[in-house]
N, C-alpha and C positions, 0 to 999 in steps of 0.2 A: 497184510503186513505193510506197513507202511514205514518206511526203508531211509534214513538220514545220514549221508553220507559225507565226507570234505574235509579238509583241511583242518589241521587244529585252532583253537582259539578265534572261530567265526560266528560261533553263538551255535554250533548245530544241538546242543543239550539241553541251551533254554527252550530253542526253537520246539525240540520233541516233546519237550514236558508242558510246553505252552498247548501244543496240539492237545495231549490228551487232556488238560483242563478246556480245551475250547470242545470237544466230542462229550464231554462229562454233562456240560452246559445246555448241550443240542440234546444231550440222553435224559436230562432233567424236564427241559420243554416237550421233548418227545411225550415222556411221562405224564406228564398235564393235561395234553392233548388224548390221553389212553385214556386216562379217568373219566374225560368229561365224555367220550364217547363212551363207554362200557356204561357211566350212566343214564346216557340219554338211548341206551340201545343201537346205537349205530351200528354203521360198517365197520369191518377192522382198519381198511383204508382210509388215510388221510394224510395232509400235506399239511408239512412240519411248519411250511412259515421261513424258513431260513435258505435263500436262494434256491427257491423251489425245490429245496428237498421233498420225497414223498415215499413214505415207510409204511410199513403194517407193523401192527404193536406185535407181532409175533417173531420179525426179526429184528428191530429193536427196542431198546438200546443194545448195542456190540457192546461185550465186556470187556474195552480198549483200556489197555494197561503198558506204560514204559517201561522198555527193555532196554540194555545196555551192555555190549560184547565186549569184554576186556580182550586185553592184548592175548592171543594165542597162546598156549602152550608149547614144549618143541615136541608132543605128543597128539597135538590137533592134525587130523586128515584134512586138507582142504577141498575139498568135496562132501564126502559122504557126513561130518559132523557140521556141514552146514545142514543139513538134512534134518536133523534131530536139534537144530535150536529155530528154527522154523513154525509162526506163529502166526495164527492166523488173523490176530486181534492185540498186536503188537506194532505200537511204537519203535522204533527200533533205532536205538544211534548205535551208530557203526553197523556193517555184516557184511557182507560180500565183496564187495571193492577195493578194501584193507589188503587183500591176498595178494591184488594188482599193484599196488602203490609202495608198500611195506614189503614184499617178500618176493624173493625171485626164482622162478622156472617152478613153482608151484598151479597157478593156475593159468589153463591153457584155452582156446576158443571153446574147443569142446564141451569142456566143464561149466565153463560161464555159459555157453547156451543153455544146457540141462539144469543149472541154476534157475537162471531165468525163466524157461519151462516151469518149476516146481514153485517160483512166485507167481508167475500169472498165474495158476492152476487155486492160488488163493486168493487173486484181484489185489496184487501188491502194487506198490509206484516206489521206484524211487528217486528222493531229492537229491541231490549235490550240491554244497557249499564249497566257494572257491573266489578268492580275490585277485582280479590282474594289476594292483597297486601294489607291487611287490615294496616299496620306500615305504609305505603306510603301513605293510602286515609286516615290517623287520621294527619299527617303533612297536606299535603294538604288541607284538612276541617279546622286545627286549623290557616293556612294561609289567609284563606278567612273569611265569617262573612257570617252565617247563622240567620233572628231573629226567625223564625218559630220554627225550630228545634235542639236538642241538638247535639252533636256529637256522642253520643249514639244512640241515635234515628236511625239516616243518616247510621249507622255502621250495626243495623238491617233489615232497609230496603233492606244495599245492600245485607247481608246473604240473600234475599229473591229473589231479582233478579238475585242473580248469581245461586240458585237454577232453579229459571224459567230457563236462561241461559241453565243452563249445564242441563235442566230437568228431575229434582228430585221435583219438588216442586207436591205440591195435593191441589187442582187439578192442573195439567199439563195444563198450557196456550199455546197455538198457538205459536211459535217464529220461525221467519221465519232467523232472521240475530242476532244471539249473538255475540255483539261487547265487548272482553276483553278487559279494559285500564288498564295497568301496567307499564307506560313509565321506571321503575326499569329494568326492565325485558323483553326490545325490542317490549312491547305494547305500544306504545304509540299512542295519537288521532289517529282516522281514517285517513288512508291517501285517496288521489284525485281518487286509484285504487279502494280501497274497497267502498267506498261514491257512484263510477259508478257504481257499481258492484250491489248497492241494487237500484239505478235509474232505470237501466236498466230490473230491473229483474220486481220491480214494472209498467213500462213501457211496457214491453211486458204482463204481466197482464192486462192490461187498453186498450189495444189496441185492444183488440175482441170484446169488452162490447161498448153496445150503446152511443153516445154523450149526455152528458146532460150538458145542457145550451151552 
């Protein structure tokens, strides 16, 4: 599970829909690479060619598909129904970290470790988006149209991600990839390097753990 978490309005949905067309593109060359071995009788082993990735056509291509956790119900467990939307071949904006930032005296150290337990147990990572140009992301918010939330609101949340971020925050979440966006200040969107960079990393993660489905 590969895990996109932050602030709103920082790109974290292009960001995950970009991943799984960039995995789709690696599953299609993968693909290429099967045929012409199954032709020529090879090994099943062989190296993909794209920063030293190296698969067996029998575990891939993962069947990576984007996912997307709407705002909770007032009927969601924060716990045990993270349990059941849990994927192991999933893109994922939003999941776990929502709980911390959005809602209060819900989720507690404990929970959050045993979370974490049940991601690593699928070779998950997770990203964080979070901007410290707070003057840059109140233009930006007051350019776009939120109806959920105020701009206040959105300005707290990201104090809260960008402590997960830089981790300062209590309890300390898992953050595997803290993405700055400050296009003022030569942050801007994730570029096509950095996007590989957590593919890959998630990718080699996934690549020891058993095939499911």
């Amino acid at each position: 599970m590969l895990i996109i978490e932050g602030a709103d309005h920082l790109g974290k949905t292009v960001a995950a829909k970009e991943l799984v067309s960039m995995a789709a593109d690696v599953a299609e060359r993968s693909m290429i690479k099967i045929r012409a071995a199954e032709a020529k009788s090879e090994t099943a082993e062989w190296e993909d060619g794209v920063d030293g990735l190296c698969f067996t056509y029998k575990d891939f291509p993962y069947p990576i598909r984007y996912a997307h956790m709407s705002r909770p119900n007032a009927s969601f467990n924060f716990f045990e129904d993270y349990r059941d939307i849990l994927s192991m071949y999933a893109v994922q904006d939003r999941f776990h970290l929502g709980s911390l930032v959005w809602h209060e005296d819900v989720m507690d150290e404990a929970k959050l470790r045993l979370i974490e337990s049940w991601l690593a147990a699928l070779g998950s990572i997770v990203v964080v988006f979070y901007t410290t140009n707070e003057e840059w992301y109140i233009r930006h918010l007051e350019n776009g149209k939120d109806e959920l939330f105020t701009v206040e609101q959105l300005l707290v949340a990201n104090r809260k991600y960008t402590d997960m971020a830089t981790g300062t925050f209590t309890p300390q979440p898992r953050v595997d990839f803290p993405i700055l966006v400050d296009p003022e200040n030569g942050f801007p969107f994730p570029t096509p390097a950095q996007l590989m960079a957590i593919l890959d990393k998630w990718l080699m993660l996934l690549f020891p753990l058993p095939r499911i489905g």
